[in-house]
N, C-alpha and C positions, 0 to 999 in steps of 0.2 A: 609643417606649418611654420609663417615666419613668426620668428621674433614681436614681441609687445614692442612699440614704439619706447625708445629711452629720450626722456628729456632731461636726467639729471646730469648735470657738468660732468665731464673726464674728470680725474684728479691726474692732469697733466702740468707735469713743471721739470724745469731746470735747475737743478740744484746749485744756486749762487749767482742764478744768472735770474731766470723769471720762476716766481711763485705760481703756486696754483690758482690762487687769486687772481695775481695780475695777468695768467690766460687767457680764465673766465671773464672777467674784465674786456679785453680785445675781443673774446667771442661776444658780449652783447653790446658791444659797438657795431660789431655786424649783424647782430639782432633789432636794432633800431635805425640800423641804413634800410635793412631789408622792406621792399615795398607790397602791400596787402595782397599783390597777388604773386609774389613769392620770387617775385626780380634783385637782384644784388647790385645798385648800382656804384658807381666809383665811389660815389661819396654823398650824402641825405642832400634828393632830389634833381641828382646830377645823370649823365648818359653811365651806358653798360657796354662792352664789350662780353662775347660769350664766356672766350676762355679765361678773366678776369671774375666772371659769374660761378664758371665751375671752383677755380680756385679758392673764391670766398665759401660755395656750400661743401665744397672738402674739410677746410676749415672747422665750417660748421658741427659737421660729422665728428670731426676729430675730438672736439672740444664736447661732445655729449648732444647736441642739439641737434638729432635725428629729424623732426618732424620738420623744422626750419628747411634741414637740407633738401628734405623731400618734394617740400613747398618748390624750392627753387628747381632742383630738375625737371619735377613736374610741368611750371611755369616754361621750362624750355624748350621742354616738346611739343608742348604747345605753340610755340612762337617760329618754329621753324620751318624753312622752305621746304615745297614740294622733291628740290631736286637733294635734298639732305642737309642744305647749308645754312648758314644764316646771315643775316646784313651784319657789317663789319663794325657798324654801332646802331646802337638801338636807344633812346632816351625816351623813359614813360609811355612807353608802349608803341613809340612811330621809329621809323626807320629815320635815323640823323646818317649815314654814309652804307650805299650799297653793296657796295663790293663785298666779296665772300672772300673769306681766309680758310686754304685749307688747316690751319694748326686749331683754329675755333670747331671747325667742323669734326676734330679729331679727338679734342681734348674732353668732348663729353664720356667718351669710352674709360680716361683716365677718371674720371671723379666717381661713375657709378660705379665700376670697380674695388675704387676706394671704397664708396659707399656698402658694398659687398660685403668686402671684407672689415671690416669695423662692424656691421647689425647683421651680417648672417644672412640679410631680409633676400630673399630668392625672388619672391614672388612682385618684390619691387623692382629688382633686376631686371624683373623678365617683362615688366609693362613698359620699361626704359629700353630694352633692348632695340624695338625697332627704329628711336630713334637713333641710336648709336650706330649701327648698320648703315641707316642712311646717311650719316656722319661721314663714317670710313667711306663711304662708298663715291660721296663727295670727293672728298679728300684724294681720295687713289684715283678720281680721273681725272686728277693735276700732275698727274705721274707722268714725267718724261719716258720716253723706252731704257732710257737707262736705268731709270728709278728715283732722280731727285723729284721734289713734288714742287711745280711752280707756285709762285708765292702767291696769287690770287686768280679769282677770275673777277672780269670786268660787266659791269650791269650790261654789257651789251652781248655777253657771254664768251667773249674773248677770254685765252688764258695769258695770264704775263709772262712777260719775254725774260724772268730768269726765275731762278733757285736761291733762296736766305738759307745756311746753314743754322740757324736757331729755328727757323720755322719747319724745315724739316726733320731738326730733330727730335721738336715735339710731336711733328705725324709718327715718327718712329715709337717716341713713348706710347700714345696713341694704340699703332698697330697693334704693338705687346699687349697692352693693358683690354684691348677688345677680343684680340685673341685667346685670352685667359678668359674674360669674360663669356664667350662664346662656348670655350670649354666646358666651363662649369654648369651651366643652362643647357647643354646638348645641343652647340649648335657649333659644333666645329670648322674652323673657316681656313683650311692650311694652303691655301689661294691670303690671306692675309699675313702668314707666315714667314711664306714664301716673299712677297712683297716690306716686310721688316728687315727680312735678311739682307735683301739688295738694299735696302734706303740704309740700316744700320754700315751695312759697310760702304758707301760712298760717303755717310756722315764722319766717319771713322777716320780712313784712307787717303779721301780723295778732296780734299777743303777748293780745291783748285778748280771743280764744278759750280761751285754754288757761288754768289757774289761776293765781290771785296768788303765786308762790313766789322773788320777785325779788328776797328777800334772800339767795337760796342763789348764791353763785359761778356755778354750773354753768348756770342758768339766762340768763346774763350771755354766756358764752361759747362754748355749745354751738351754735344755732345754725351758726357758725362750725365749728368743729369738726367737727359732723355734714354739713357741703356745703350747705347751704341758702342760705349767704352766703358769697361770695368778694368780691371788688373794692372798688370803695369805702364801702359800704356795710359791708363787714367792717370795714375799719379805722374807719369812722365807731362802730361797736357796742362795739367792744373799745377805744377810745378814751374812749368817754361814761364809762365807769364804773371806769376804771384806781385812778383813786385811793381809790375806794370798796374796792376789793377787795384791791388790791396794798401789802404791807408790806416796803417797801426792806431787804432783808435778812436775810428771813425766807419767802417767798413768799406764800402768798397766802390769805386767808379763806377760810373753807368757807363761812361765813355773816355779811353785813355786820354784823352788830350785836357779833359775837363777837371777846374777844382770841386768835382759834385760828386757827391756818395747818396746813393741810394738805400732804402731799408730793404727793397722786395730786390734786387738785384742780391743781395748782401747775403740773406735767406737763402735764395735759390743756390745761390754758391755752398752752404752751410749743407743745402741738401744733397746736393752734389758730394761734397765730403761725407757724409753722413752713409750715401752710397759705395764709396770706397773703405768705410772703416777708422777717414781721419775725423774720430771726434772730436779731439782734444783741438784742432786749430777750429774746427767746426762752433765749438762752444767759445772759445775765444772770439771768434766775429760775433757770432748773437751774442755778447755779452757787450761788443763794443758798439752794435746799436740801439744801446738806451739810450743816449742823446736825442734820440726822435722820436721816446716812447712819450703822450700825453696821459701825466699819472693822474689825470681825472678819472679817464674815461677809459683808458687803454687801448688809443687811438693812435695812431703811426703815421709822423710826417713823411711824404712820399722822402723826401732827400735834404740834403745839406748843403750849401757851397760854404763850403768853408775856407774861402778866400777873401768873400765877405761876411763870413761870418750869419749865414743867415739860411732859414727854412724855406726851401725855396724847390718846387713850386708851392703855392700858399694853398694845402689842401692837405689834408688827413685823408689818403685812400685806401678805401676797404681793403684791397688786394695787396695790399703792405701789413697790412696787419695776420693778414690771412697767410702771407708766406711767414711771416714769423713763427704762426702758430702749428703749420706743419713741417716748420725746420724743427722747432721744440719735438713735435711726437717722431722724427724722425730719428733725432737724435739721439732720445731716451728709449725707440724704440716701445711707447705706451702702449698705443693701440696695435691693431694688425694692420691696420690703414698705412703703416710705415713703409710695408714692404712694397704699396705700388710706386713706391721713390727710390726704396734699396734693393728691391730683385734683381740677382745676377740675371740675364737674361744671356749670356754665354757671350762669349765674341764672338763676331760675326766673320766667317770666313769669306773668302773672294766668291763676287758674285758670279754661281754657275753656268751661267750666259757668258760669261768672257767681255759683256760691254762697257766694262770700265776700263778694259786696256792689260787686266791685274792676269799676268800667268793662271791656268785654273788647278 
């Protein structure tokens, strides 16, 4: 039988960095974004992206407020296409841009997971499962033969003419996190397995696949983040380009060329560390963006430029708040919900097809 529904707060905190309070606090700012029928939008009364939704009802989870999160997955599976995917923005209920993203299509596998493992709840797993299934199953028929997954498809059903290594390395998180999930439910899928192993090792390996977008932060330390890279090779990646992207103080560029730091780039970097074991620089960045924490509400300015000095863009977004709050449980390792961000997932050897070119 599952688990009673928990609605009392985690006593989730970082010791010198954010209180248990000031968590709770960010979690019922996502509590009063969230809309009656259980959508997470950017920010009260604004559009949603999926994978910005899942990340807000992770959050959720983390922070105690189970039933919220339920509402939102719930609300997901209900709003999703026939063919497993969903529009690439959705605002109060209508489709605001068509197109389908495989990383949205993938990342629901990663929150219920989470969800998983934080309540135990099986039986909520398992009425979420087939929308996850149809998720992945979106997602993988964006898969080139080599295994990168192309970055969309088009309302006309065309697929797009390249590969983003941050978007594939969140299908990669994805795989994993569906694949465990699968396991545990009895429904083993090692045809997804098998499909992690190729995509983690081109995300790994082969950068040289997928577009030139290496001025973007995200592209710097997703691999990482999405499992494709643990051990030395991790710390060797997040190491190369520390100075490029990290602002002592401020956290961290969205994009090298730019004086702007972002909250939720900054977090996902934290969690990435948090995956490797460096806490200590880990809690040092969440520590260095309370400059865009709102100590009313415990709401999170998306970013900074601080060349002029100013908050900028002018929006509090859920999904900045929400990676705050799962670099904090990642960090401290509170919940069990950590390990869908810290699981070694092994490194991934050369793909056994030989289509990357890599000796086998």
């Amino acid at each position: 039988m599952s688990p009673a529904p928990s609605q009392a707060p985690t006593a989730l905190e970082v010791p010198g960095v954010l209180t248990a309070d000031q968590i709770d606090r960010s979690a019922r700012y996502l509590l009063a974004s969230q809309e009656p029928g259980g959508a997470l939008p950017w920010f009260p009364g604004g559009h949603l992206d999926v994978w910005d939704h899942v990340e807000c009802a992770m959050a959720l989870t983390a922070a105690g407020h189970h039933g919220a999160a339920r509402r939102a997955y719930t609300w997901l599976a209900g709003v999703q296409n026939a063919d497993g995917s969903w529009p690439a923005k959705l605002r109060q209920g209508r489709v605001a841009e068509a197109h389908r993203e495989p990383n949205h299509a993938a990342y629901p596998a990663v929150g219920v997971w989470h969800h998983l493992l934080v309540t135990g709840d099986t039986a909520f797993a398992a009425r979420m499962w087939p929308a996850v299934a149809a998720g992945i199953g979106f997602a993988l028929g964006l898969a080139t033969e080599r295994g990168e997954i192309l970055w969309a498809r088009g309302t006309d059903g065309s697929p797009g003419d390249h590969a983003l290594l941050t978007g594939s390395a969140s299908v990669h998180h994805g795989l994993r996190c569906a694949a465990a999930l699968g396991a545990r439910l009895g429904q083993d899928r090692p045809d997804w397995r098998a499909a992690a192993d190729r995509l983690g090792h081109l995300v790994a390996a082969h950068e040289e696949v997928f577009a030139d977008r290496g001025r973007f932060s995200m592209d710097w330390y997703y691999p990482v983040l999405g499992g494709a890279l643990r051990g030395p090779g991790a710390h060797k990646r997040l190491d190369e380009r520390w100075d490029t992207f990290v602002v002592p103080g401020l956290g961290i560029r969205c994009v090298s060329d730019q004086p702007w730091v972002t909250g939720a780039e900054t977090s996902e970097l934290v969690l990435a560390l948090a995956a490797v074991g460096d806490t200590e620089r880990g809690t040092r960045l969440l520590a260095d963006i309370a400059h865009l924490r709102d100590p009313d509400d415990g709401a999170y300015w998306t970013g900074y430029q601080f060349a002029e000095e100013v908050n900028w863009p002018v929006e509090r977004s859920t999904w900045t708040a929400a990676a705050v709050i799962l670099a904090a449980d990642a960090l401290t390792g509170t919940t069990p919900g950590a390990q869908a961000f810290t699981a070694d997932w092994g490194e991934p050897g050369p793909d056994p097809r030989g289509l990357c070119g890599c000796p086998l």
